[in-house]
MARKEDREN-638647 format. One record per residue: residue number from 0; residue in one letter; x, z, y of N, C-alpha, C in turn. Coordinates in Angstrom, 2 decimals, always signed. Example, Ala and Ser with C-alpha at 12.3 -4.5 7.8 and 13.67 -1.06 7.14 Angstrom:
seq,type,nxx,nzz,nyy,caxx,cazz,cayy,cxx,czz,cyy
0,A,+13.19,+7.80,-5.69,+12.30,+7.80,-4.50,+13.20,+7.80,-3.30
1,S,+12.85,+7.08,-2.25,+13.67,+7.14,-1.06,+12.90,+7.87,+0.03
END
This chain:
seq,type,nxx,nzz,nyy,caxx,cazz,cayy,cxx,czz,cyy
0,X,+43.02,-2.41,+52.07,+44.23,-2.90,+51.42,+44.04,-2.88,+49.92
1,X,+44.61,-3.88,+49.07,+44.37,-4.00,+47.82,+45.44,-2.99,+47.29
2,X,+45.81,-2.59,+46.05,+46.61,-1.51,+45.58,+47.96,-2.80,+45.21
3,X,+48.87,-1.83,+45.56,+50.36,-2.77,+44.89,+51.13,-2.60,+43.57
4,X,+51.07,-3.79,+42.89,+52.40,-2.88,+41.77,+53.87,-3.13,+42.35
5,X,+54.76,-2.02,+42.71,+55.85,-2.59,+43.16,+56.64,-2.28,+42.30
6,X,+57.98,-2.88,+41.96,+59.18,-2.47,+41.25,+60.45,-1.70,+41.90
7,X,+61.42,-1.18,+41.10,+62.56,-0.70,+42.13,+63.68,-1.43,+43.22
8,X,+62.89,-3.10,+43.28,+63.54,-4.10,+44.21,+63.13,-3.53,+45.38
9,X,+61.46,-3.73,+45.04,+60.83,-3.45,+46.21,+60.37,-2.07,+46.85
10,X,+60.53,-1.02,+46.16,+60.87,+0.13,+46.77,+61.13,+0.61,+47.87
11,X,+62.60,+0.55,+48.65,+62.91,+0.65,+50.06,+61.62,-0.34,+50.88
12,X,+61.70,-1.87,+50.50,+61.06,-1.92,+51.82,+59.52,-1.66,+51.65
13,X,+58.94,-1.78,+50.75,+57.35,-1.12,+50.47,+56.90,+0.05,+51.01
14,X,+57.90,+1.15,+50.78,+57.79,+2.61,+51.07,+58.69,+2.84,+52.04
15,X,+60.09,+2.96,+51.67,+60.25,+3.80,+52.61,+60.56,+3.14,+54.30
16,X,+60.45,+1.90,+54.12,+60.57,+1.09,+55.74,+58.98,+0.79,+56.06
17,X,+58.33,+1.48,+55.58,+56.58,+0.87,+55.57,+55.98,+1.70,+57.06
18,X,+55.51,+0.87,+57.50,+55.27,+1.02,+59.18,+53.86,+1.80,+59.21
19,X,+53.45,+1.78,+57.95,+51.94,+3.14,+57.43,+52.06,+3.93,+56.43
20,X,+51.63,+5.27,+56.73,+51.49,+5.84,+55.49,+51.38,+5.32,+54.19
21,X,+52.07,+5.87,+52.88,+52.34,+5.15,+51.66,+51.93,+5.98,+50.52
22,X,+51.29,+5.81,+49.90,+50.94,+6.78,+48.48,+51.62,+6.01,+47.66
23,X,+52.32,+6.28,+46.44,+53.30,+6.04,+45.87,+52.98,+6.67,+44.08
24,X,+52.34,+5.70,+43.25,+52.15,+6.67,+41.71,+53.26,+6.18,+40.66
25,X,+53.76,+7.26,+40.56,+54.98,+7.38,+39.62,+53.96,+7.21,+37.95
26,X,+53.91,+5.58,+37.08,+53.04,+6.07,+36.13,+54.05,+5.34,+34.92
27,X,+53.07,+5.30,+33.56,+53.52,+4.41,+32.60,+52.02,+3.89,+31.85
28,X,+52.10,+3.41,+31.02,+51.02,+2.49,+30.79,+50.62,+3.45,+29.41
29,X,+51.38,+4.28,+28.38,+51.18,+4.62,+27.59,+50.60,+6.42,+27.89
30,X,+50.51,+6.90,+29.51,+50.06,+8.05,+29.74,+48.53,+8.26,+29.77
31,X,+47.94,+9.09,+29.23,+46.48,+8.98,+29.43,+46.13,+9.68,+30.74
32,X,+46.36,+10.63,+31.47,+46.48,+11.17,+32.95,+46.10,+9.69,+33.70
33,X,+47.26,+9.23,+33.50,+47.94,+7.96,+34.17,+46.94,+6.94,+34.31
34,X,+46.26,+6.76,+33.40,+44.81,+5.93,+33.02,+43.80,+6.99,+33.86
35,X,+43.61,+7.37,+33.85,+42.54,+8.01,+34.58,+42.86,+7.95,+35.65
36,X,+44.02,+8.06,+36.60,+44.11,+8.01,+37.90,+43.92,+6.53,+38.31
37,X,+44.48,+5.26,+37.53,+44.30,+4.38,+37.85,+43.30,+3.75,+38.50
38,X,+42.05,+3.74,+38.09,+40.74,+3.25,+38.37,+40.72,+3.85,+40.03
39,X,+40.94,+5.33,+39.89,+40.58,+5.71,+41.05,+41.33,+5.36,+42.56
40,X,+42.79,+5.00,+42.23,+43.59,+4.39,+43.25,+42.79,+3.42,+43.54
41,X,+42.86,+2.57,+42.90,+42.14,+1.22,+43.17,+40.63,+1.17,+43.65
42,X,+40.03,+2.47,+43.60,+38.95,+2.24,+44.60,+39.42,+2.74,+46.24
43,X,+40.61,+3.65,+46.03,+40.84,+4.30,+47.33,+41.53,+3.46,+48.16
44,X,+42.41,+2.40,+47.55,+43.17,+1.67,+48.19,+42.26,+0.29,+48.66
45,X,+40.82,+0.02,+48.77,+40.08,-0.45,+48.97,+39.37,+0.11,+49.75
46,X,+39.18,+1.25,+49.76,+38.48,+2.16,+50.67,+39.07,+2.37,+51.85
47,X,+40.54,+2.95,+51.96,+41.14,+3.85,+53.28,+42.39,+2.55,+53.26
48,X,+41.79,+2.06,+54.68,+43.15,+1.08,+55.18,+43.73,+2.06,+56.32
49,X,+44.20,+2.79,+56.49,+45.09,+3.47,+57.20,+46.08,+4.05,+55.84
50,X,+46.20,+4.20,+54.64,+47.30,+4.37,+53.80,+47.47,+3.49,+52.87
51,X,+48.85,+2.77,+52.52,+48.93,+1.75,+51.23,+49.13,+2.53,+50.06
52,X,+48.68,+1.53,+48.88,+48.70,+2.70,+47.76,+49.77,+1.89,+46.44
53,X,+50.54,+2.27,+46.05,+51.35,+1.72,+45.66,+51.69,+2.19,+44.10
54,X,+51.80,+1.56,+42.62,+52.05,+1.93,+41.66,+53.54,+1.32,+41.46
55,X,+54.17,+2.06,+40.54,+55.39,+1.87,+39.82,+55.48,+2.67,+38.51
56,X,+55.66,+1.00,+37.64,+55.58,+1.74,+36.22,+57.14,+2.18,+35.65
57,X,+56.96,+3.56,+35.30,+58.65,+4.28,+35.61,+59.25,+3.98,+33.89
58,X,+58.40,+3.27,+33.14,+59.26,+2.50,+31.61,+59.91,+0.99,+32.62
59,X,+59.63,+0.60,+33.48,+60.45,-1.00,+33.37,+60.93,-0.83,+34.72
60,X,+61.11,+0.38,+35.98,+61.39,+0.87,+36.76,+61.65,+2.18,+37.16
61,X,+62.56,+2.40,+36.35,+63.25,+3.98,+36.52,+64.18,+4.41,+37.32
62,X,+64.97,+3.80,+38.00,+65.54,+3.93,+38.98,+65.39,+4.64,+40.12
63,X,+64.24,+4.42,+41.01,+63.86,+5.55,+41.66,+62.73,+6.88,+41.19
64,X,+62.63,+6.84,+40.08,+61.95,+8.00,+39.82,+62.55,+8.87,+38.97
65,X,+64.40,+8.30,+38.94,+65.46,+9.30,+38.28,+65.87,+9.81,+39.59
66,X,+65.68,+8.78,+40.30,+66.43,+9.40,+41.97,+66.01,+10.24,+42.49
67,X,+64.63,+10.02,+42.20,+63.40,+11.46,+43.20,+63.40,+12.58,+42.16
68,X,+63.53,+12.64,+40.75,+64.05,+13.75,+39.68,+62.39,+13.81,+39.10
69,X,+61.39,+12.44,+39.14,+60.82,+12.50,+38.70,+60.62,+13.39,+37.22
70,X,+59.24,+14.27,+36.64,+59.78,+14.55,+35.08,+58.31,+14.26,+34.61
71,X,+57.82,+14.59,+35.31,+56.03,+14.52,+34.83,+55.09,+13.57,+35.27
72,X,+54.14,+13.01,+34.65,+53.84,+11.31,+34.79,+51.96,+11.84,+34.97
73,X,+50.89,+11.61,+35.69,+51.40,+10.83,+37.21,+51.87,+11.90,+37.87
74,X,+52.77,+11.13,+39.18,+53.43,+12.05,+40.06,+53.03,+11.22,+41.17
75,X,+51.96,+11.27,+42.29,+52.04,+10.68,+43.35,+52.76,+11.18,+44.02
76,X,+53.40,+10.34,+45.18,+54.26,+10.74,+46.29,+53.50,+10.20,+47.91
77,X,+53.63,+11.30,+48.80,+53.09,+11.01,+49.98,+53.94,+10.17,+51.13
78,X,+54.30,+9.28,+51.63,+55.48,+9.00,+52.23,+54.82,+8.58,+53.65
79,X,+55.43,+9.17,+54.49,+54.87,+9.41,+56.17,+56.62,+8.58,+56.56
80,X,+56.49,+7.72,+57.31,+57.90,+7.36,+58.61,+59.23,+7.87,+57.33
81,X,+58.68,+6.93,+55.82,+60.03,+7.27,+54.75,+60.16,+8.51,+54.40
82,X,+59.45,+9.18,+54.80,+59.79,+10.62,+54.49,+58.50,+11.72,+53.45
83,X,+59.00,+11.84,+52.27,+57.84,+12.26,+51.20,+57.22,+13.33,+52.19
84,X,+55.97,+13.39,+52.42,+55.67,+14.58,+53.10,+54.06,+15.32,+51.99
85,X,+53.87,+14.54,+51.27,+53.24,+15.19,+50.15,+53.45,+14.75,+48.48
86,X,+53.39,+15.83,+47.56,+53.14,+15.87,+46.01,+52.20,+15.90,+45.74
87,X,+51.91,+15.52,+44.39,+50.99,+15.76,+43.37,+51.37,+15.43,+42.05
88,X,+51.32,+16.02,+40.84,+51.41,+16.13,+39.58,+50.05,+16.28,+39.35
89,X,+49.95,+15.30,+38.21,+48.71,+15.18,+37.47,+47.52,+14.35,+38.57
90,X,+46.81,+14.76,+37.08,+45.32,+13.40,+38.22,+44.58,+14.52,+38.62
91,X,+43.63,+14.27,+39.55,+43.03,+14.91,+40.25,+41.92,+13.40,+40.25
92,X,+40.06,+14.37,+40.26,+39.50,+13.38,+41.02,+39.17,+12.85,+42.16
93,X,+38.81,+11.97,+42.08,+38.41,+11.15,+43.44,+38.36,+12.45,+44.28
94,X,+37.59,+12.62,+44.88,+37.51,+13.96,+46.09,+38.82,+14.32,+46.63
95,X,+39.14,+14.82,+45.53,+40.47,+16.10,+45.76,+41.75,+15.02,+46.22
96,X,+41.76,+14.15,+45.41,+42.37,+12.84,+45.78,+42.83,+12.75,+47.10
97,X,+41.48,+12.36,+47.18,+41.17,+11.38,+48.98,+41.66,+12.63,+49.89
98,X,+41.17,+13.56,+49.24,+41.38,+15.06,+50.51,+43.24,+14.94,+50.30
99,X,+43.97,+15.30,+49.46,+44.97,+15.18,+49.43,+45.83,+14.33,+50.24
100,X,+45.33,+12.77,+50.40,+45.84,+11.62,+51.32,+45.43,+12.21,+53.04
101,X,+44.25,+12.15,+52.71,+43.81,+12.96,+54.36,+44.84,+13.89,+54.56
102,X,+44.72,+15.06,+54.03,+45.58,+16.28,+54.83,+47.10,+16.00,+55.08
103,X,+47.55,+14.74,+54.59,+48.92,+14.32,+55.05,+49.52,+13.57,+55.83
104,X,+48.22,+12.90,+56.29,+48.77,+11.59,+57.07,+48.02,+11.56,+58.76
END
């Protein structure tokens, strides 16, 4: 699966009606974290088609990442059957990453 940018239109049905596991990065374009995780989604979401991987930039889509009480940028979210079933704050590399998606889904 290629990586998605979605907005807060597409939210509900991307994630939480999504019929597969969903990784979900809470980012902004001006975070340097945020830059570093980037590259690496985009190899994982090329890599592992059993989870979609999904960005939302939380300057032109804040809406749901006031809802989830987002505060700290990146914030991936794990979403199993709509339901967050894993966190992460901050980047992590590749490895720890991928292990992170594994142990949740």
């Amino acid at each position: 699966m290629s990586l998605l940018h979605i907005t807060d239109d597409d939210y509900e049905n991307e994630v939480i009606k999504s019929t597969v596991p969903v990784l979900v990065d809470f980012w902004a374009p001006w975070c340097g974290p945020c830059k570093m995780v980037g590259p690496i989604l985009e190899e994982l979401a090329n890599e592992m088609e059993q989870v979609k991987i999904c960005k939302i930039d939380i300057d032109q889509n804040s809406a749901w990442a006031s809802k989830l009480g987002i505060m700290s940028i990146p914030t991936l979210l794990l979403y199993k059957d709509g339901e967050v079933v894993g966190k992460q704050v901050g980047a992590l590399p590749k490895e720890e990453l991928k292990g992170f998606i594994e142990s949740h889904i």
